[in-house]
N, C-alpha and C positions, 0 to 999 in steps of 0.2 A: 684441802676440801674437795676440789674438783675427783682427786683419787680415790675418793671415801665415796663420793657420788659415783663411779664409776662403779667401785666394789657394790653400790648398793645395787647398779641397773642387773649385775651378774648374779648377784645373790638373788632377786625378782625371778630373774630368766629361768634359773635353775631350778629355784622353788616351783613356779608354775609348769615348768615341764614335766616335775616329779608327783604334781597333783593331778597327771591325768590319768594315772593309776594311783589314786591314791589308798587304793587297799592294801597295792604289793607295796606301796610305801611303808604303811603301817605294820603289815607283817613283819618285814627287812628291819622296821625300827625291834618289833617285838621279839623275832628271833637274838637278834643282837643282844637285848636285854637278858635272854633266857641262854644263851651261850655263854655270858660273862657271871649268871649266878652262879654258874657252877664253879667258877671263881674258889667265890667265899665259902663255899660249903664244902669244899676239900683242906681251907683253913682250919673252918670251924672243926672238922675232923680231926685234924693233928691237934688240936686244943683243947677240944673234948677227951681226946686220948693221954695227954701228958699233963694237961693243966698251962698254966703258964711257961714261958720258955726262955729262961735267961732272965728272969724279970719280968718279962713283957706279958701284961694280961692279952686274952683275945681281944677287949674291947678296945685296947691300945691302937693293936693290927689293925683293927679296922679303921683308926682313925686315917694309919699309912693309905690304904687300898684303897679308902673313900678319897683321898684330896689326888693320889695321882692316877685315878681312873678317871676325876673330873676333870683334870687336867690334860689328859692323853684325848679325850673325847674331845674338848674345842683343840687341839693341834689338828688331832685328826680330820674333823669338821675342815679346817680351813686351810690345809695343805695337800689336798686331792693332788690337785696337779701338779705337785714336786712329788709326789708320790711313783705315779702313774710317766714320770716323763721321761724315763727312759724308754718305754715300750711305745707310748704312744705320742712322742714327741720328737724325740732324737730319730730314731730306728725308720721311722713311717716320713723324718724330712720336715716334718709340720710345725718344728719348731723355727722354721725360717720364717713363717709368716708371722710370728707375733716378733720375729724381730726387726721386720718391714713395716710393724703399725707404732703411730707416734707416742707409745706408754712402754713403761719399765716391762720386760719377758716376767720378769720376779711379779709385779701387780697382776697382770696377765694370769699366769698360774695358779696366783693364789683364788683368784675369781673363774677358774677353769668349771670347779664344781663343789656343788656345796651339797653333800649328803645327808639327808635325812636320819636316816638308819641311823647314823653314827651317835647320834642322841638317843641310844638302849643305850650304851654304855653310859652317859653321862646320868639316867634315869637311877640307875640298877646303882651308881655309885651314892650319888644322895640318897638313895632309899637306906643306904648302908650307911651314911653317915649320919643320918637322923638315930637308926638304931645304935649307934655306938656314941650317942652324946647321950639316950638315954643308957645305956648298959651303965658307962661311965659317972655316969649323975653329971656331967658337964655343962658349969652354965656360961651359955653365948656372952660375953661379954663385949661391947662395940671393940673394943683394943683386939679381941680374940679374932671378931670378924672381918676386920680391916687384913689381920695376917694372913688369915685363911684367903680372902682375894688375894694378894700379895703372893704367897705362895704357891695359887692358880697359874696367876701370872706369870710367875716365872717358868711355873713347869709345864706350860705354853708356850713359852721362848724355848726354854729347852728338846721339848721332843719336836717344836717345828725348825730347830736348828737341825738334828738330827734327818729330820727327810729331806731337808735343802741339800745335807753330803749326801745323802742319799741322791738327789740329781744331779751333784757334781760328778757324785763316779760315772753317770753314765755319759758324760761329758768323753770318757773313757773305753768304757765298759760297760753296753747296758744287760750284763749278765748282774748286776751289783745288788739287784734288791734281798737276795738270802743273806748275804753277809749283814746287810743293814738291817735285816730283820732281828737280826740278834740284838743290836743296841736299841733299835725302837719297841718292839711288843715284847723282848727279852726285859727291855728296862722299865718296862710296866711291871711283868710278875719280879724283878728285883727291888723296886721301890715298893712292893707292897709290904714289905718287912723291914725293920728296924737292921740298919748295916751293924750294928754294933754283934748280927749274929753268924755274918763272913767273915772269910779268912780275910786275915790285915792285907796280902796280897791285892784281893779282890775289895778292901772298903779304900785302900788307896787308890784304886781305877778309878772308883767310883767317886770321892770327892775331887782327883787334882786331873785325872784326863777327863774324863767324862763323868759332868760334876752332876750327875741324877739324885746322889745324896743331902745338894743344898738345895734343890726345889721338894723334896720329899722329907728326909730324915730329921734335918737341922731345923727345920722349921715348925714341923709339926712337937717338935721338943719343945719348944718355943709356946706355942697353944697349950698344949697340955701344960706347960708351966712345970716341964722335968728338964734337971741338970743331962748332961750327955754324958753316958758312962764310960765313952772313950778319952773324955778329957776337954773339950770344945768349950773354949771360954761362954759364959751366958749371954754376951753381948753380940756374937757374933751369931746366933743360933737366927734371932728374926733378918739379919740383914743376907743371912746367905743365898736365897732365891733370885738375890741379882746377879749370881754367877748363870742365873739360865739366860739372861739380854746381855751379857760379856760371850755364851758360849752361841747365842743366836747372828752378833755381832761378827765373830769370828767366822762362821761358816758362810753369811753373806762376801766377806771379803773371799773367800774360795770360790763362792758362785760368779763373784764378777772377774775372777781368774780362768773359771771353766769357760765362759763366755767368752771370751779372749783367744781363746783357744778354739774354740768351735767351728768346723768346717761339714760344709752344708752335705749333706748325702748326692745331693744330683738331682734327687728325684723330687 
């Protein structure tokens, strides 16, 4: 409780310091929103052009691009500062001092900063999945919507697992954030499609090393209430979202590895 409190004083702090411009807030949120449409209308393009694609209607896709763009926007949201902390943590020294104050470096970071802006994408994603339950005629069902959080949820574990190695490498390296960019906003435009239409090389990365397919693919099968055409038992489609707090679990055990290892700059 006291940690939750703490997270709330930083979340306060944050917010009110982002409302003393709060136009450039609102811009930064609207840009955002108007950068990630363009998203879906380079979809809608190739759908428009061939029609369905392996099976998969547009309104399908969108069900993919809505649930892990909502999901990519609260990691986002709430992992600034494993983002940010090799440049401006490691490199600049500053990361000695949250580990001289009496709370977890990990709480700390997470309550480093909480951006506004980042909710266009989380905007621009519901706006898309309102359209694609009606394209689909899909009705909400409470069982439906419990999975859809469920699914959130893990694929909030998942891409904030994801920025955590992200500031273990720079535990390292803090040249590390291009590489990490591929697994984090690369695994945003690959979640927004159905794996069943990669090569097996690349849907095997993607369920057993870096499992983006059980917070996106498997579960959204599960909602829509479609078997998986590569073979995935039906029972296992709603449970697989908890590979993203087994893959968020595993990267904290790296972060109190990197820590361990951490020698201070000097400066």
């Amino acid at each position: 409780m006291n940690a939750l409190s703490l997270l709330g004083r930083y979340f306060g702090a944050s917010m009110r310091s982002q409302m003393q411009y709060p136009a450039s807030a609102m811009m930064l949120t609207l840009a955002q929103l108007a950068s990630t449409a363009i998203e879906i209308v380079s979809i809608w393009a190739l759908f428009d052009r061939f029609g369905a694609v392996k099976g998969w209607a547009f309104g399908e896709v969108m069900f993919f691009y809505a649930l892990i763009g909502i999901s990519f926007s609260f990691a986002d949201f709430l992992t600034r500062g494993f983002d940010v902390f090799g440049s401006d943590f490691v490199r600049t020294g500053a990361f000695d001092r949250l580990l001289l104050r009496p709370r977890s470096a990990a709480l700390q970071l997470v309550g480093h900063d909480f951006r506004i802006s980042r909710f266009g994408r989380f905007f621009q994603a519901s706006i898309i999945l309102a359209i694609a339950t009606g394209t689909l005629g899909f009705v909400w069902t409470p069982q439906a919507i419990l999975l859809a959080l469920w699914t959130i949820a893990g694929g909030v574990a998942f891409f904030g697992a994801l920025f955590v190695l992200q500031a273990v490498m720079a535990f390292w390296t803090v040249e590390s954030l291009e590489a990490v960019n591929a697994l984090t906003y690369g695994g945003v435009y690959a979640g927004q499609f159905p794996i069943s239409l990669y090569a097996r090389w690349f849907r095997t990365f993607l369920i057993f090393i870096v499992p983006l397919a059980c917070v996106s693919y498997f579960p959204v099968l599960a909602i829509l209430g479609r078997s998986d055409p590569l073979g995935a038992p039906d029972w296992f489609l709603p449970l697989a979202p908890a590979a993203g707090f087994v893959f968020l679990g595993l990267a904290f055990l790296a972060w109190r590895f990197g820590v361990s290892k951490y020698t201070s700059t000097g400066s």
